[in-house]
N, C-alpha and C positions, 0 to 999 in steps of 0.2 A: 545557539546552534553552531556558529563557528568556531573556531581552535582560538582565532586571536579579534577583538574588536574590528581593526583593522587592515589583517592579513588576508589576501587575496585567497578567494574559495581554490582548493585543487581541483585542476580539471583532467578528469579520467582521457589517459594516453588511447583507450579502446574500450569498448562499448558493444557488446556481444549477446545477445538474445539465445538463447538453449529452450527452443523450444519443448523436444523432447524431457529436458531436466525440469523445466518450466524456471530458469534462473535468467537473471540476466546478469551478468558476468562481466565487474569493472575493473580497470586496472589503473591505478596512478602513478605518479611521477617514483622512482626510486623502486617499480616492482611491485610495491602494495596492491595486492590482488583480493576483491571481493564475490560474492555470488550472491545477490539479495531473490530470493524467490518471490513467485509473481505475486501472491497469494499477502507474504510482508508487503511488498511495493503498494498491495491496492489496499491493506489495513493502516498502513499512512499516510496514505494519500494527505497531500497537502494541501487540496483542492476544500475551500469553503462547506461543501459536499459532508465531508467527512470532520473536517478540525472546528466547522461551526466559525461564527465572527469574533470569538474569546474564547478567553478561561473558559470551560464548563459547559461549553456550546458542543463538545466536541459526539459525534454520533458512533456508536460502537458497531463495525462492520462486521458482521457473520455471515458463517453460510460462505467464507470465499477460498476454501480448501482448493478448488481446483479448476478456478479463474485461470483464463488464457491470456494472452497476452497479444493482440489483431496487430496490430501497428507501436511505431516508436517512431516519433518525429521530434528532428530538431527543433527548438527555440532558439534563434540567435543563436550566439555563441556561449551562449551562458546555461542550456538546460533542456530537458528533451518533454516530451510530452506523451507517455503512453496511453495506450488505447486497448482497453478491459475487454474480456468477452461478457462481461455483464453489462455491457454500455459504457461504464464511468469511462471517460473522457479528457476531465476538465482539471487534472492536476498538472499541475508545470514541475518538475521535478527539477531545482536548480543543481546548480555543484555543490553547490553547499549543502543544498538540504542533501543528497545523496549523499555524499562525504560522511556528513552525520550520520544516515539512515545505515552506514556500510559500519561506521566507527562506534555505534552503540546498539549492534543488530543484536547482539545477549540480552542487553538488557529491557530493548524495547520489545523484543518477542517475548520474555519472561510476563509483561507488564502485560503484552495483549492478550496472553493464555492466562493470566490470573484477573482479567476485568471479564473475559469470556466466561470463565468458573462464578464470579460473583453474580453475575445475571441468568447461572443457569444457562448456558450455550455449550455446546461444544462445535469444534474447527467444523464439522461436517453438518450441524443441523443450523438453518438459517431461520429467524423469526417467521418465516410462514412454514417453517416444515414444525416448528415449535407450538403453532395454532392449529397444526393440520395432527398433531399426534394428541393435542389433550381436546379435540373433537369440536373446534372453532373453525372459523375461516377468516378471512385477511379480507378487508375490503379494498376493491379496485383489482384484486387480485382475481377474477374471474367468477366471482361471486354474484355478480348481476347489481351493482350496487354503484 
């Protein structure tokens, strides 16, 4: 994920939240300016949650088109910690992983629109709006179950 083995992660000069746009909006050393939307941020999340303990563990996020963004809190000096309006929480977002997340945002939205297409998803329908259209229901999901 980083540029060099050993080369210090870039740490974003500013760090701006657009609500309205729903981006969060970084800027690093030399001017390098990004805008990762909320929507990417909680589809990578880094957090165990989503990327599983390995290879292959990883769980594919739907349904999060138009995820807010409640809070952004520091980590140390090293990362921030946003806070989803769908609850998730527990991703530590370092500089580095954001660095990356900002330096290969093409290719990794590319990658989540065509695993969303393989499972049959699209950006707007979430696995219970997927069981609620072909005449199922979700258990724990208000189902009495």
């Amino acid at each position: 994920m980083s540029q060099q083995a050993n080369a210090p992660a870039p740490v974003p000069t500013a760090i701006t939240v657009r609500q309205q746009s729903r981006v969060l909006e970084l800027e690093f050393e030399g001017g390098q300016r990004y805008a990762l939307p909320f929507e990417f941020l909680r589809v990578y999340s880094p957090s165990a949650e989503v990327r599983g303990h390995g290879p292959g563990q990883e769980t594919l996020q739907t349904g999060k088109r138009n995820v807010g963004l409640t809070a952004l809190e520091p980590v140390g000096h090293y990362a921030v910690q946003p806070h989803f309006s769908d609850g998730h929480d527990t991703g530590i977002y370092s500089w580095d992983y954001l660095y990356w997340l900002c330096s290969e945002q093409g290719a990794l939205w590319e990658n989540y629109l065509q695993r969303l297409d393989d499972a049959g998803f699209g950006r707007e329908a979430g696995r219970d709006l997927q069981a609620a259209a072909a005449g199922g229901h979700v258990h724990g999901q208000g189902c009495g179950h």
